[in-house]
C-alpha positions in Angstrom: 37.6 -3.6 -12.0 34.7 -1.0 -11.4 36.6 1.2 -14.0 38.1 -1.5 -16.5 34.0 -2.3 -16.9 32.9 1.2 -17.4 31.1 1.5 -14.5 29.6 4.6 -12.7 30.5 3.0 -9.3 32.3 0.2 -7.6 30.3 -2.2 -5.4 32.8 -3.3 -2.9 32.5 -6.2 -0.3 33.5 -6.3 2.8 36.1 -8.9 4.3 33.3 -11.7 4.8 32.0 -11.8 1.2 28.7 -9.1 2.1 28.2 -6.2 0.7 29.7 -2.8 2.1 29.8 -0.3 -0.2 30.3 1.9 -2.8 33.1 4.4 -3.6 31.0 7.6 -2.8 27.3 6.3 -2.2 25.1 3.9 -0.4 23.7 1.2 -1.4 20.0 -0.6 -1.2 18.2 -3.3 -2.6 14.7 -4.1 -2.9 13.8 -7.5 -2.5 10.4 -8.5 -2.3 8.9 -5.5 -1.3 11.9 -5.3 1.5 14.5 -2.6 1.1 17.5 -4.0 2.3 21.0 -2.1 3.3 24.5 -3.0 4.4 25.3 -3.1 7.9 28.8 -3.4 9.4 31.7 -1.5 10.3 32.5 -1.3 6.0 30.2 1.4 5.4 29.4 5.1 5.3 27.1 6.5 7.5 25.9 8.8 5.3 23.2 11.6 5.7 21.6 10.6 2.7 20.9 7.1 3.5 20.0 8.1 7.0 17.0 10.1 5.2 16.1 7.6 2.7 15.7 4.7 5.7 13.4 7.1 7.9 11.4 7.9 4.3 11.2 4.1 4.2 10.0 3.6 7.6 7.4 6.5 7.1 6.0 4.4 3.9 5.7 1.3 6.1 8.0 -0.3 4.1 9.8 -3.1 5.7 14.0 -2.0 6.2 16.1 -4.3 7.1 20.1 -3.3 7.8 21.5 -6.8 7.1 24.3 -8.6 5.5 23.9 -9.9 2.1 25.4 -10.8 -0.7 26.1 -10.3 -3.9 24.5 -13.3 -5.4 21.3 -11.6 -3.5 22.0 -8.4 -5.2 21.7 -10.2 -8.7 18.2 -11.4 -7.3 16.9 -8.2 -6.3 14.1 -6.6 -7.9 15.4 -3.0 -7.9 18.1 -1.5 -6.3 19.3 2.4 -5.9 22.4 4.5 -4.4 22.3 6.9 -2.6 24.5 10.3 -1.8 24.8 13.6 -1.0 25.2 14.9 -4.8 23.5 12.2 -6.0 20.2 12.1 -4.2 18.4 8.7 -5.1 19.6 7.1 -8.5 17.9 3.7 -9.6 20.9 1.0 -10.1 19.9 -1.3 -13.3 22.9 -3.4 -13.6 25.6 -5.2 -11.5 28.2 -7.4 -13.2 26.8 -7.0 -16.5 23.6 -8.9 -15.1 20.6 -6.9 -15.2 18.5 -6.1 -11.5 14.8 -6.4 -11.8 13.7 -5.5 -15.5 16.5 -3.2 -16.1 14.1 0.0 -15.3 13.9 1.9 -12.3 11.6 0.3 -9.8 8.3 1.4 -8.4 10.1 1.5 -4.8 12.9 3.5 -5.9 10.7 6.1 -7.9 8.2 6.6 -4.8 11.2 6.9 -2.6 12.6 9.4 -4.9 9.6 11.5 -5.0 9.1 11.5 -1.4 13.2 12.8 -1.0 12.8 15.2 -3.5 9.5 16.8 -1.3 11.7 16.4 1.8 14.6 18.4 0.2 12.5 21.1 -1.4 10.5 21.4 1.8 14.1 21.7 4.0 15.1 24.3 1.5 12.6 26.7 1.1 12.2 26.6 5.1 15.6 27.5 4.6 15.0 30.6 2.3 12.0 31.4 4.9 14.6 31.8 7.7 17.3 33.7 5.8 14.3 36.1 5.2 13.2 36.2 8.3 16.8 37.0 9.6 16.5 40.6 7.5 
């Protein structure tokens, strides 16, 4: 369906109508100032999304691992995927309908700027060590 569409990902549900997944990302929505993600056994566990909830928490935002779906999704004012390659990328349209105003959201943008300082931190500490090691 995903690809029939000509879309970038597939948002797939789990057997109870919430939402799991993607193919080869997280996902999270932003609903009234809430960042919301899956929860279940449907999921991946990935590192990426592990980051991005702990940036959340550090932000005070509220983060709530629940089930929704997709008819919430459609409501939400932002939502974003996240992955390894990927990093944090803003999701503007599910369906054909469009989330929020169809522009990345200030949540989304603030959480990308806070994992892009993480990342560039954990690498140059990185570089540091392999220089040390010589």
């Amino acid at each position: 369906q995903a690809n029939k569409a000509g879309a970038d990902e597939a948002l797939m549900l789990d057997p109870h109508g919430f939402v799991a997944t993607c193919n080869s990302v997280n996902f999270f929505i932003v609903r009234e100032g809430e960042v919301w993600t899956p929860r279940g056994a449907y999921l991946m566990r990935g590192i990426t999304r592990t980051n991005v909830m702990a940036l959340c928490r550090e932000l005070g935002a509220t983060l709530r691992e629940c089930d929704f779906y997709l008819t919430q999704v459609y409501g939400a004012d932002e939502a974003f995927v996240t992955g390894t390659f990927a990093g944090i990328l803003p999701v503007v349209e599910v369906d054909g309908r469009t989330i929020g105003d169809g522009q990345r959201g200030q949540r989304t943008h603030q959480l990308q700027q806070l994992y892009t300082a993480m990342v560039e931190a954990d690498v140059a500490g990185g570089r540091e060590g392999a220089w040390e090691d010589q």
